[in-house]
C-alpha positions as CSV (number, residue, x, y, z in Angstrom):
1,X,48.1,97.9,-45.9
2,X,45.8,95.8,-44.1
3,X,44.9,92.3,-43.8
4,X,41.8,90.6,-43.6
5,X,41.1,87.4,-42.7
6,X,37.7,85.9,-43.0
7,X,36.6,82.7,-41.1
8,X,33.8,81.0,-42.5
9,X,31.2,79.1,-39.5
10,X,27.8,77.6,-39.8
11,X,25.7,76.6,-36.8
12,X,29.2,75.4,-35.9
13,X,31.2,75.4,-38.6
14,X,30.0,74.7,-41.8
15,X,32.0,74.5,-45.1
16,X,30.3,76.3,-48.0
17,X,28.7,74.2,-50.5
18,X,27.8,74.9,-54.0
19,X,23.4,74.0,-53.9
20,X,22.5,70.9,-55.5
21,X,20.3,70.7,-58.2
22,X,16.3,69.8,-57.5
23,X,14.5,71.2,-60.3
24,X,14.2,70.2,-64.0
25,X,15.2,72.8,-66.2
26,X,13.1,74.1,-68.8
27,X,11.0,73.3,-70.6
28,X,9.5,70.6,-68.5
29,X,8.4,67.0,-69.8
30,X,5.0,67.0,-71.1
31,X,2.2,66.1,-68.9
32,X,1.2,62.8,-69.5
33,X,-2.6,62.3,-69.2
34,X,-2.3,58.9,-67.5
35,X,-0.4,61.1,-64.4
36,X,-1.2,63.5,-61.5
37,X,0.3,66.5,-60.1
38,X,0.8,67.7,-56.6
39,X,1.5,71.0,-55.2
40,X,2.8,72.5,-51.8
41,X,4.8,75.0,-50.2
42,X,7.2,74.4,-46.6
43,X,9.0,76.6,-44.8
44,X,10.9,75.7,-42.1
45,X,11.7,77.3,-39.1
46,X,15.1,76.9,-37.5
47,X,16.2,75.5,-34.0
48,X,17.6,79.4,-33.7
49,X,13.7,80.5,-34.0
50,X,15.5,83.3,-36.0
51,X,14.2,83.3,-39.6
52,X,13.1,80.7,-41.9
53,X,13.9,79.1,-45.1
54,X,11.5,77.3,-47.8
55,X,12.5,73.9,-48.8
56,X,13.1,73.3,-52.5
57,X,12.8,69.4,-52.0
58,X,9.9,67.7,-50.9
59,X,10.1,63.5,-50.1
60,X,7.2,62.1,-50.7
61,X,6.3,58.4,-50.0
62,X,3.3,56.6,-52.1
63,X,1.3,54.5,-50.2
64,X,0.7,50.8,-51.5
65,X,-0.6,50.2,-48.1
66,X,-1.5,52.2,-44.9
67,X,2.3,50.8,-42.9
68,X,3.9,52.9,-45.7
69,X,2.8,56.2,-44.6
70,X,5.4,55.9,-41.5
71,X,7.7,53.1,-42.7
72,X,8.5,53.1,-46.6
73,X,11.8,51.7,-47.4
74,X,11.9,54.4,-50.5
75,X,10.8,58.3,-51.4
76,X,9.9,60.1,-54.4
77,X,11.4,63.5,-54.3
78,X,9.7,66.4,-55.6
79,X,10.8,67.7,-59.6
80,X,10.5,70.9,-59.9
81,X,10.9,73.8,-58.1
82,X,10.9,77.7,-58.6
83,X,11.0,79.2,-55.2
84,X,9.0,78.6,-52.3
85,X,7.0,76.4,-54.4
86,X,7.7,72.6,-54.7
87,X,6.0,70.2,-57.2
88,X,5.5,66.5,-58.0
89,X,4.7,65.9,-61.4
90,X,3.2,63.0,-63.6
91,X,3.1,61.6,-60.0
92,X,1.4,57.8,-60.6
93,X,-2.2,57.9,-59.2
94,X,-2.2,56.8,-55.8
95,X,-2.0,58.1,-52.0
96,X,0.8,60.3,-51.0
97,X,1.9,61.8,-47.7
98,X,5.0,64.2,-47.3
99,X,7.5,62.8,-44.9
100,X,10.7,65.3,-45.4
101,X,12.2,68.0,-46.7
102,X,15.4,69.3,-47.8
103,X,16.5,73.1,-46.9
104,X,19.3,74.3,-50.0
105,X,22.5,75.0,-49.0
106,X,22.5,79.2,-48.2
107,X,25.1,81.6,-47.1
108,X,24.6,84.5,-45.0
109,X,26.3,88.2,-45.2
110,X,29.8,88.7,-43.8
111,X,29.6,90.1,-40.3
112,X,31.6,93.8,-40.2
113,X,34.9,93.9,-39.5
114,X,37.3,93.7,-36.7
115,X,40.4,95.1,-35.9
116,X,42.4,92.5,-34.0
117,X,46.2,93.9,-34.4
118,X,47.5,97.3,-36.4
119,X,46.7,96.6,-40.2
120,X,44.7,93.2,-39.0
121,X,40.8,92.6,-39.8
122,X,38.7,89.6,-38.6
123,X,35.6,89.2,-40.4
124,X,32.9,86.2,-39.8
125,X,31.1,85.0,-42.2
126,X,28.2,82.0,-42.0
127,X,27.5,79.4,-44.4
128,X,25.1,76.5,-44.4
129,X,25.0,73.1,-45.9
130,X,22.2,71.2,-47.1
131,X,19.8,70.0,-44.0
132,X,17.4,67.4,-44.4
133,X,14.3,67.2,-41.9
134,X,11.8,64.7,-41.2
135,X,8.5,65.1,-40.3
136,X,6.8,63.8,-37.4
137,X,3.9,61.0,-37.2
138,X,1.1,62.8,-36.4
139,X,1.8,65.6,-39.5
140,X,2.5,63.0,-41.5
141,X,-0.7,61.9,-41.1
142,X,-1.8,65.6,-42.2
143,X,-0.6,65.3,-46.0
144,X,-2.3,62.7,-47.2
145,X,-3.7,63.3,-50.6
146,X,-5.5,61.2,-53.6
147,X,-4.0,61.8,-56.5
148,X,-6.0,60.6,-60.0
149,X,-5.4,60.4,-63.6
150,X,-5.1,64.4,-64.9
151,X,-5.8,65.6,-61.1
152,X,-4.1,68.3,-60.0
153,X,-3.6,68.3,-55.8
154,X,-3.3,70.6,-53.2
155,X,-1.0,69.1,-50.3
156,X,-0.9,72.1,-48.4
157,X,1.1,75.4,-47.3
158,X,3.3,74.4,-44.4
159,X,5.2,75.8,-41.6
160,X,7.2,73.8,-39.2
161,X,9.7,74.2,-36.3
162,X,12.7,72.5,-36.6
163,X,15.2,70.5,-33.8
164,X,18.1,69.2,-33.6
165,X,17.5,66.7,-30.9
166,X,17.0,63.7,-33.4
167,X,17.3,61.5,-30.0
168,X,13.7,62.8,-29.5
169,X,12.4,61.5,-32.6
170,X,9.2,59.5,-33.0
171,X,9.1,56.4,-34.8
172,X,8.7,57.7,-38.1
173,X,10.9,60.9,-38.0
174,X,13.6,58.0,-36.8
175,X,12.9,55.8,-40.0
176,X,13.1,58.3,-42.2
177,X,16.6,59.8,-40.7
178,X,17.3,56.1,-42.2
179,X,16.2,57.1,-45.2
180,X,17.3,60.0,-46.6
181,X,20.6,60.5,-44.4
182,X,21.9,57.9,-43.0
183,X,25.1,58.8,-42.0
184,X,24.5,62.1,-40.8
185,X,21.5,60.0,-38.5
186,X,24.2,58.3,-36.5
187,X,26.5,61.4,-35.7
188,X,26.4,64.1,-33.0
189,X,25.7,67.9,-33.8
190,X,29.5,68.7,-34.1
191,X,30.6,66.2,-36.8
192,X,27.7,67.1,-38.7
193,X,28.2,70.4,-38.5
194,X,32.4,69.7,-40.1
195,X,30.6,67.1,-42.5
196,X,27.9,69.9,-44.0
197,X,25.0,68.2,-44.1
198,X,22.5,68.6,-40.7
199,X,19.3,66.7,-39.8
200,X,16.5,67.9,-38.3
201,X,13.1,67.0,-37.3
202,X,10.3,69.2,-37.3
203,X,6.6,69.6,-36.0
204,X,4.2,71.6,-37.9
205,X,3.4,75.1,-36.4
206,X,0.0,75.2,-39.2
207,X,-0.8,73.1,-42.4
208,X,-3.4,75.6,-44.4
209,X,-5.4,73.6,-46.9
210,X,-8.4,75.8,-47.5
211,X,-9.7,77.2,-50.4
212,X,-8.1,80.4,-50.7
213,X,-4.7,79.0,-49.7
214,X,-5.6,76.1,-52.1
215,X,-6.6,79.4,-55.3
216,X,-4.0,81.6,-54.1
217,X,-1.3,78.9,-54.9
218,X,-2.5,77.7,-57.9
219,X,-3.4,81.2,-59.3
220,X,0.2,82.2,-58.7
221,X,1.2,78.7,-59.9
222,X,-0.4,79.8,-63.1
223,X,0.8,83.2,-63.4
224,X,4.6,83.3,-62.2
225,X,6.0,79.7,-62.1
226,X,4.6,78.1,-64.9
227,X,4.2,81.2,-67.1
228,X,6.6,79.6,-69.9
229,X,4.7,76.2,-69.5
230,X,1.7,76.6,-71.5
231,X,0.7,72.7,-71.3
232,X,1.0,72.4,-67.2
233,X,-0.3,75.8,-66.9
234,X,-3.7,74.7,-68.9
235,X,-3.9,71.8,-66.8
236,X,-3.7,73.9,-63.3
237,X,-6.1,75.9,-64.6
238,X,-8.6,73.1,-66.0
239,X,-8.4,71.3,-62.3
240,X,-11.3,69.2,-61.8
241,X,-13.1,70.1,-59.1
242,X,-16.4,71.8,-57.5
243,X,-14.6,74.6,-55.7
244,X,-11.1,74.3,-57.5
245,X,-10.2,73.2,-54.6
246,X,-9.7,69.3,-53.2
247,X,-12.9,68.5,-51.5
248,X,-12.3,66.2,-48.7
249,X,-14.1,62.8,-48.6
250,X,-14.4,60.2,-46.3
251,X,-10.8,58.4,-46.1
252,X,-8.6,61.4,-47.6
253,X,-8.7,65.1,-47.4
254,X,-7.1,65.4,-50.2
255,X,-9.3,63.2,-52.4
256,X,-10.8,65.5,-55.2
257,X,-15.1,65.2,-55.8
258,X,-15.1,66.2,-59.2
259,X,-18.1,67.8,-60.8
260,X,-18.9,69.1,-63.9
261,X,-21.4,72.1,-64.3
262,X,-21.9,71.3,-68.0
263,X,-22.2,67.7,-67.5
264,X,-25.2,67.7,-64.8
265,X,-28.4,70.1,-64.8
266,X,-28.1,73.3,-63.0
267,X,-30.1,71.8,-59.6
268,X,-27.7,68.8,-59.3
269,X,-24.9,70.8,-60.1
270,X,-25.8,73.1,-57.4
271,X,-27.0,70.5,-54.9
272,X,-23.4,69.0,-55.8
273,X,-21.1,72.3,-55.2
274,X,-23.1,73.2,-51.9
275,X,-21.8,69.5,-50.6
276,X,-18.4,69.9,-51.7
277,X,-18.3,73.7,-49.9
278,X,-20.2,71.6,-46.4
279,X,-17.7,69.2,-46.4
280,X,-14.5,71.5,-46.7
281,X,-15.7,73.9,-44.5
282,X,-16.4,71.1,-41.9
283,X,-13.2,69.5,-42.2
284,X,-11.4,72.5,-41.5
285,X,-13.3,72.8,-38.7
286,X,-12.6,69.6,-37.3
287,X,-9.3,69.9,-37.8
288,X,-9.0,73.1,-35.8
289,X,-10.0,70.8,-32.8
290,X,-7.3,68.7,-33.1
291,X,-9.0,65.8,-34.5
292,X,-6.8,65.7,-37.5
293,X,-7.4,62.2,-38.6
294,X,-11.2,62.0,-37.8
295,X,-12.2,65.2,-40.2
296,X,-13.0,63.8,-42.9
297,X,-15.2,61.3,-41.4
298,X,-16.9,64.2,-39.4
299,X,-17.6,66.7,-42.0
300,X,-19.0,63.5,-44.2
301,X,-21.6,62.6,-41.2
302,X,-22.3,66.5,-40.3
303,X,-23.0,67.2,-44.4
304,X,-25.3,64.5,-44.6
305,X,-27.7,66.3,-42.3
306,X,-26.8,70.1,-43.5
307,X,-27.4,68.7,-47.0
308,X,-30.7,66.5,-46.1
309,X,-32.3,70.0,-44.6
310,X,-30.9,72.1,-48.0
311,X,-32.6,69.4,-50.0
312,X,-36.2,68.9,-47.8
313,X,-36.4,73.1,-48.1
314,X,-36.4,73.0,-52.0
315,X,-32.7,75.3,-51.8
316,X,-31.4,73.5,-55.2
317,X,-34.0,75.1,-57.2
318,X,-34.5,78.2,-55.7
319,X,-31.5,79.3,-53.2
320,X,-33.3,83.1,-52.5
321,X,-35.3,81.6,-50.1
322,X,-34.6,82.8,-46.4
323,X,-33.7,79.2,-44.9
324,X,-31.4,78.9,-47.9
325,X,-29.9,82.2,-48.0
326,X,-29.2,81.4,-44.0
327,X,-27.8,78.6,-44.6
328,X,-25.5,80.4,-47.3
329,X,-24.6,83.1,-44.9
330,X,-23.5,80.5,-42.6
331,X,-20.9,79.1,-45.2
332,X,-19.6,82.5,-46.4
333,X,-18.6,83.4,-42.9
334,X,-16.8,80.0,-42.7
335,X,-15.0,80.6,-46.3
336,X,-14.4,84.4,-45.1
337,X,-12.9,83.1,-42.2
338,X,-9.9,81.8,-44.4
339,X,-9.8,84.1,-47.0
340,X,-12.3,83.3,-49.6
341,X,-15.6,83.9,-49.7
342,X,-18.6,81.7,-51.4
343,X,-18.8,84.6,-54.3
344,X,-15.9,83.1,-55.0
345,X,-16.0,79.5,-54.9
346,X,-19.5,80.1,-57.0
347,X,-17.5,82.1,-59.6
348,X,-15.1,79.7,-60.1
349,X,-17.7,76.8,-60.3
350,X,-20.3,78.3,-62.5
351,X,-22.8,78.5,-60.4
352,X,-24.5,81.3,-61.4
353,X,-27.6,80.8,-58.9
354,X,-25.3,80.7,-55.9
355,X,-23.7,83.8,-57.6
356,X,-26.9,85.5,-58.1
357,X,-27.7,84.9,-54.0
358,X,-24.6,86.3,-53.0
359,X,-24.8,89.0,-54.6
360,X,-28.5,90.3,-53.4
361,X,-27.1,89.3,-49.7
362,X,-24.7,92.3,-50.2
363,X,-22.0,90.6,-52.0
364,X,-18.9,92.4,-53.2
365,X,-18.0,91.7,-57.1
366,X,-15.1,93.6,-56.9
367,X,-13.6,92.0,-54.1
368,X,-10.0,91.0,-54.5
369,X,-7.7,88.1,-53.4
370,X,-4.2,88.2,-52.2
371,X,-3.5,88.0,-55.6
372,X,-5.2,90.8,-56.6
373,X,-7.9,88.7,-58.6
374,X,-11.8,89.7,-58.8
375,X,-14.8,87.1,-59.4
376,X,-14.7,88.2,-62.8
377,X,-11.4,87.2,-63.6
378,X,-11.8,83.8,-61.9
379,X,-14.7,83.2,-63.8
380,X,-13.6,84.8,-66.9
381,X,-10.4,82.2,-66.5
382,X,-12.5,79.4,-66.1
383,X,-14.9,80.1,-69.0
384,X,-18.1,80.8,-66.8
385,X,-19.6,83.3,-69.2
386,X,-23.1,83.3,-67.6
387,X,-21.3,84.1,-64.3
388,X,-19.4,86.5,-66.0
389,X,-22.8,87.9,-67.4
390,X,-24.1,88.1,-63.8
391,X,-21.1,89.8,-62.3
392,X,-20.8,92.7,-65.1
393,X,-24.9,93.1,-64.6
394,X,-23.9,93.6,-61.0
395,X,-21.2,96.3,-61.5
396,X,-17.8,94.2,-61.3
397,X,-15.5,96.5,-63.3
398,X,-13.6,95.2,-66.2
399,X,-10.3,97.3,-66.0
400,X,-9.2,96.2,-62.9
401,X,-6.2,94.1,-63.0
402,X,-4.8,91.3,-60.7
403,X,-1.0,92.0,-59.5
404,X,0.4,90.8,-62.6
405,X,-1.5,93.3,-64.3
406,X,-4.0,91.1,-66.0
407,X,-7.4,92.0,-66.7
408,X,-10.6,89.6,-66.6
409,X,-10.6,90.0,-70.6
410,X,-6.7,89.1,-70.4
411,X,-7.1,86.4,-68.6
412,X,-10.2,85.0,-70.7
413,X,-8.0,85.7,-74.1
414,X,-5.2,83.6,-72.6
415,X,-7.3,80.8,-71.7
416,X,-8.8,80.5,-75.0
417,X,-12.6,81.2,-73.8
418,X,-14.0,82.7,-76.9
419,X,-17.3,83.1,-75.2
420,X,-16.2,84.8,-72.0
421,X,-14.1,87.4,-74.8
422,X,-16.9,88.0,-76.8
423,X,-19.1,88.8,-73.7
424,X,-16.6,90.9,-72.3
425,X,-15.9,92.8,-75.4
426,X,-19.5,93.4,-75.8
427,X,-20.2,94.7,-71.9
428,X,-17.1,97.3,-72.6
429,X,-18.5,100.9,-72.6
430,X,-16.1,101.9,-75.5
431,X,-16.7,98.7,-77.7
C-alpha cells in the first residue's frame, strides 16, 4: 500500500484559502437614476511573467479634489463581478481613477508524483492567497473617468506587470499599500507568503480605451453578464453617447459628450458625431506618444481645426463630397486601426448620411466584430431603423448571427424597437 504525502507551497508557501466574496448575488439592486456605472477589465501579470490572472476587485478612489487621485485616505471597491469583468454600480456622479486591485485566492494542479522511499509518494501542490496590488502614479493618472447621472463609463481594459519590490514603490503605490493592506505593507516577502496575503505593485503593460474595446465590452456586458439583469442591461445598452463610446473632452478622457440624433437636426447631429469620432481618434493618438495627461487637451485643439475645415467645405450637409469623403477615409483608417471602423460608429449613432458614405467608399455591411456582431445588429439594437433601412438596401444579410446566436431581428425584439422589427420583418424574403 502506498503513501502519499502532499505538501501544499505558494510563491513560498502559501496556505489555501477559501476566496472571499466581491460580487452581489443576484438579482442586483435596481439602478437608481440619480447614479452612474463604470466598467473595466484587469489582468495582471505575475512577478513569475508566467501566466496571468484577472482581478475580481477593483479600488476605486472618487476625487473631491485633484490630491485625492494619489493620496485618498479611503476606496470604493468594485460590486459586482462575473469573471474578468469588474463593475461599479450606482457609483455617485463624480471623477474616479482606479488605484488597485485584488487577484482572488487560486490554486493550481497537483504536480505528479514522486517516489521518495518503497510505498512513499511526494506530491507538490501550489496554492495562492489573495494579493492586493497597487497601481502606479503615472497609470493612475490613465483611469480617470467622469461619471454622470444614468452614464454608463468605460474605464478601460488593462494589463499590468506586477512586483514584488514594494521598496520601489512611488508615492502613491506606497499610500495605497497603506490603504488596503497595511500589515502585509510593513512585512518582507517570506512572512507574507506564511500570512497568505501578498502585495504587489504593478505598471501598466497597455490601457485600451477605444471604441471597439469600449463596444466589445459592453456588447458582451449585455449579452453574457447581465443577461438575467434586464434593468442594467437596458441601461448599457441605452448609453448616452455619440459613438457609444466616452468621447474624451478637455479635462477627462473619460468624460462622455452626449448627443442625441432625435433631439438635433440631421446636420448638427452629424457635425456633432464627426467631433466626437476627431476627438477620440486624436486622443488615442496622443496617448500613443506617451503624452498621457496632455491628450485630451491635444485632440480638443487638433479637432478645432479638423472640424473648422469639415464645416468651411459644406461636409455636414452633404458628406459625398471628395474633401469630405477624404477626410472620412482618414478617420476609418484610424478607427480600423483599433478594431472598429466608422460604418460602425455611424451604425450605432444613427447617422445614416455617414452610413450612406461609407458604404459607396467600399464599405463592408457585413463586417463582424470580435463579437460576432454586424452593423445591422448594432443598429437594429439601438433602434436606428433608417440605418437599418440603408444597411438591408445595401445587402447586409439578416440571418447572420452574433456568437450568441442572435440575429439583428433578435436583437431588435429584445430591445423592444418595434420599428426596427417591423422593418426587418418586412425586408425578409420569406415574410
Amino acid at each position: 500500500m502506498k503513501t502519499t504525502i502532499a505538501v501544499a507551497c505558494g510563491l513560498f508557501v502559501l496556505p489555501l484559502l477559501a476566496p472571499l466574496p466581491s460580487a452581489k448575488p443576484m438579482p442586483l439592486e435596481t439602478p437608481d437614476p440619480g447614479s452612474g456605472m463604470v466598467g473595466v477589465r484587469v489582468k495582471v501579470i505575475p512577478p513569475a511573467r508566467i501566466g496571468s490572472s484577472y482581478c475580481d476587485t477593483v479600488y476605486f478612489v472618487r476625487m473631491e479634489t485633484d490630491a485625492d487621485r494619489f493620496g485618498a485616505e479611503s476606496v470604493i471597491d468594485s460590486d459586482y463581478t462575473d469573471g474578468r469583468d469588474v463593475y461599479l454600480l450606482n457609483a455617485k456622479p463624480g471623477r474616479y481613477v482606479a488605484v488597485g486591485c485584488r487577484l482572488a485566492p487560486k490554486s493550481a494542479p497537483a504536480g505528479p508524483m514522486t517516489p521518495v522511499a518503497p510505498g512513499f509518494q511526494v506530491g507538490v501542490s501550489f496554492s495562492a492567497g489573495p494579493a492586493t496590488v497597487t497601481f502606479a502614479k503615472a497609470d493612475i493618472l490613465q483611469t480617470e473617468v467622469a461619471v454622470s447621472a444614468g452614464g454608463v463609463v468605460f474605464m478601460g481594459q488593462i494589463e499590468a506587470h506586477s512586483s514584488t519590490k514594494t521598496g520601489e514603490s512611488d508615492e502613491a503605490q506606497a499610500h495605497y499599500l497603506q490603504v488596503l493592506a497595511p500589515e502585509a505593507a510593513h512585512q518582507g516577502s517570506v512572512a507574507r507568503a506564511f500570512s497568505g496575503h501578498m502585495v504587489y505593485t504593478a505598471a501598466f503593460k497597455s490601457i485600451e480605451r477605444g471604441r471597439a474595446a469600449e463596444m466589445t465590452f459592453w456588447d458582451e456586458s449585455i449579452e453574457k453578464r447581465f443577461i438575467n439583469e434586464p434593468a442594467w442591461a437596458s441601461r448599457i445598452a441605452h448609453r448616452s453617447s455619440a459613438l457609444g463610446v466616452a468621447a474624451a473632452g478637455p479635462t477627462s478622457m473619460g468624460a462622455t459628450r452626449a448627443t442625441s440624433p432625435a433631439a438635433t437636426g440631421a446636420t448638427s447631429s452629424n457635425d456633432e458625431f464627426l467631433s466626437a469620432v476627431c476627438v477620440e481618434v486624436n486622443t488615442v493618438k496622443a496617448r500613443a506618444t506617451g503624452q498621457a495627461k496632455e491628450a485630451p487637451e491635444i485632440a480638443r485643439l487638433v479637432c478645432q481645426t479638423v472640424m473648422g475645415d469639415w464645416r468651411s467645405q459644406r461636409c455636414p450637409e452633404n458628406p459625398d463630397q471628395d474633401p469630405c469623403k477624404k477626410r472620412l477615409a482618414s478617420f476609418d483608417g484610424s478607427l480600423k486601426s483599433s478594431g472598429s471602423s466608422m460604418l460602425f460608429a455611424a451604425a450605432r449613432a444613427g447617422q445614416t448620411s455617414i452610413c450612406s458614405a461609407m458604404l459607396d467608399m467600399g464599405g463592408d455591411p457585413n463586417a463582424v466584430t470580435s463579437s460576432g456582431r454586424t452593423p445591422l445588429m448594432i443598429s437594429a439594437h439601438e433602434g436606428q431603423v433608417e440605418v437599418v433601412r440603408t444597411l438591408v438596401a445595401a445587402g447586409a444579410d439578416l440571418n447572420a448571427r452574433n456568437s450568441a446566436g442572435s440575429t439583428a431581428l433578435d436583437l431588435a425584439t429584445a430591445a423592444g424597437k418595434a420599428d426596427v422589427v417591423e422593418a426587418l420583418r418586412n425586408a425578409a424574403p420569406d415574410k
